[in-house]
C-alpha positions, 0 to 999 in steps of 0.5 A: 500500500502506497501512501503519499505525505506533503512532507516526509516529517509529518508522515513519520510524526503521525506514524511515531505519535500512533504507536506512542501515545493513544489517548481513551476518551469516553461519549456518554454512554458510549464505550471508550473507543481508542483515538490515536494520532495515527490512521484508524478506521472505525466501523460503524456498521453495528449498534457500537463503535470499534477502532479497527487499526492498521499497522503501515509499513513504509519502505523507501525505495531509490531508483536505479540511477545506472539506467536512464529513465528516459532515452530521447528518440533521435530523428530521421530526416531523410532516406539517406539517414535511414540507410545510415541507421539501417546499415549500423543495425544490420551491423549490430545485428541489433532492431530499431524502431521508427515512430512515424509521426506528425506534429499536427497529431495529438495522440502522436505527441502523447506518445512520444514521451511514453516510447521515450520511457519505453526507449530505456527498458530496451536501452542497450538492446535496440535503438528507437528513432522518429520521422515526422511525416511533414518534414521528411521526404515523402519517397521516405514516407512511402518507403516505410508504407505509412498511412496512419498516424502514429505507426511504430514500426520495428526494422531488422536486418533492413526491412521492416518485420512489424507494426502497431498502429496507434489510433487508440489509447496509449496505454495499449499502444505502448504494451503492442509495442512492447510485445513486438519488441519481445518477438524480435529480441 
């Protein structure tokens, strides 16, 4: 369980003064019910009250800071670029992926930072690159059969062996993606 605080000091104090100081107060003609400074939760579905605690746990965790966490895609800007890139892949015996798309596309922008942040699971094991269809050549367009914004296509060995193409939510273009990837690697 996930637990968000403003600040750090006040989650621990909250946690600190829970497990240390309880305090039993009386209503009435109630039971006395156990208040504490903490997190509790109190079930009303009966005639009485009962405090019901829960122990948290917080773990800290610290990113991996040898990994990137995002890698940048680095653009293709014409046939010749492609050829270039191609032939350093083919070299490698190593995939890439080119995101065909369009400024003017909106799901296309969205996607960019999430095939970004995918880029980095895969960073040594293949290359991610983009074309934007307005500002390319359009015999480069027609080289890679693109149609449809966004298209991410996986290249080996020089010629394209698969696609997604990402008309609906991110989420699920991203996971297409990831399984291409898986297939080919």
């Amino acid at each position: 369980m996930s637990i968000l605080a403003p600040n750090s000091q006040i989650l621990y104090r909250e946690i600190h003064n829970r497990e240390q100081h309880h305090q039993f107060w009386n209503s009435g003609g109630s039971p006395n019910v156990v208040k504490s400074f903490g997190f509790c939760f109190v079930d009303k579905r009966s005639d009485w009250k009962k405090t019901i605690k829960r122990d948290f746990r917080i773990h800290a965790s610290w990113a991996d800071l040898s990994r990137p966490t995002t890698v940048e895609m680095q653009p293709i800007e014409n046939s010749e670029q492609l050829d270039l890139i191609l032939a350093s892949a083919k070299e490698l015996s190593q995939p890439i992926i080119i995101d065909w798309m369009a400024a003017w596309c909106r799901k296309c922008i969205y996607l960019k930072p999430k095939l970004e942040k995918l880029a980095a699971e895969f960073d040594t094991k293949l290359k991610f690159y983009y074309a934007d269809v307005n500002k390319v050549p359009q015999t480069l367009v027609k080289r890679g059969n693109v149609s449809k914004m966004p298209t991410i296509q996986l290249w080996k060995d020089g010629e394209m062996k698969a696609e997604v193409i990402g008309g609906h939510k991110a989420w699920l273009v991203i996971e297409e993606v990831r399984e291409m990837i898986k297939n080919f690697v």
